[in-house]
N, C-alpha and C positions, 0 to 999 in steps of 0.2 A: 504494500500500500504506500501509496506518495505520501509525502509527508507534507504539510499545509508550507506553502511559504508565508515568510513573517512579514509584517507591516512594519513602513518604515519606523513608527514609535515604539513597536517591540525590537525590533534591533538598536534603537537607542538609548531603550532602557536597559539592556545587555551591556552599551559598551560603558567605560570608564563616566562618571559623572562629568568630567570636565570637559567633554568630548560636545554635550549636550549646551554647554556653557561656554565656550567657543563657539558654537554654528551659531547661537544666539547670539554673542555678543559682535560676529561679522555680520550677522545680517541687519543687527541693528543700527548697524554703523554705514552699511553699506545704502540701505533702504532711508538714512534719516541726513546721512550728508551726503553720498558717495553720488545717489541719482542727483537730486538738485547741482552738485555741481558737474555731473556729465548735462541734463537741459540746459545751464546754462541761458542764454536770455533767450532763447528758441520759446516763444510760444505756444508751441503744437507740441515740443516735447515737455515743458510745465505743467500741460493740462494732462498728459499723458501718467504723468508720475505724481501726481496731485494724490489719487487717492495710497498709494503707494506708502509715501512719507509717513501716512496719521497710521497705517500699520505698523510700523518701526516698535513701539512700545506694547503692541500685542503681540508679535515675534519674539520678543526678550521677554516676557513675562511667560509664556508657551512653555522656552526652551529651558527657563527658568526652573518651570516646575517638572518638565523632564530631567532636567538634573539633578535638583532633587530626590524623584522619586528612582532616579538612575543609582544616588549615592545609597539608596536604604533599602535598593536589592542587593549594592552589590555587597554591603555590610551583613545583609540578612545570611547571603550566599557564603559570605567568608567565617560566620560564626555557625552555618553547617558544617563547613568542612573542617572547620576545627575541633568541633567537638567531635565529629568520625574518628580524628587522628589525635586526640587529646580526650577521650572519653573520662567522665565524672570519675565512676564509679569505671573497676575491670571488667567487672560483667557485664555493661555494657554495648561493648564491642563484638561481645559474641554475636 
C-alpha cells in the first residue's frame, strides 16, 4: 500500500523549529520591503503588490506558530527516544 504523501505543514512540523522561523522571517521581509522596492514608482506594478505587503505580518505570524509547534514535536520526539534509551525503571525496557 502507498503511503499518503505529507503536506507541506507536516513536513515542516518534522523539520528543525528554526527552519519554520527563517521561511517566515524571509518572506516577511521579502513581501513587506523587498516587492515595494522591486515596483518601484511603476504604477501597474504598486497596485499589483498592494495587497501582497498587508500579508507580510500574516506570513510571520503562520510561520511563527509553525515553529512553535515544530519546537514541541521535536522536544516531544526527543524525550521518547530518550526514555527508550535511558529507561526509568530496568524493566522497562523489556
Amino acid at each position: 500500500m502507498r503511503r499518503k504523501s505529507e503536506s507541506p505543514v507536516e513536513i515542516l512540523v518534522k523539520l528543525p523549529w528554526w527552519v519554520s522561523a527563517a521561511i517566515g522571517g524571509v518572506a516577511f521581509i521579502i513581501l513587506r520591503w523587498g516587492l515595494p522596492i522591486w515596483a518601484g514608482d511603476d504604477a501597474g506594478k504598486k497596485a499589483l503588490i498592494g495587497g501582497f505587503v498587508g500579508l507580510a505580518p500574516v506570513l510571520l505570524f503562520t510561520f511563527g506558530i509553525l515553529a512553535a509547534v515544530s519546537f514541541w514535536f521535536g522536544r516531544h520526539r526527543g524525550r521518547l527516544i530518550d526514555e527508550q534509551i535511558h529507561p526509568r525503571h530496568p524493566m522497562e525496557a523489556v
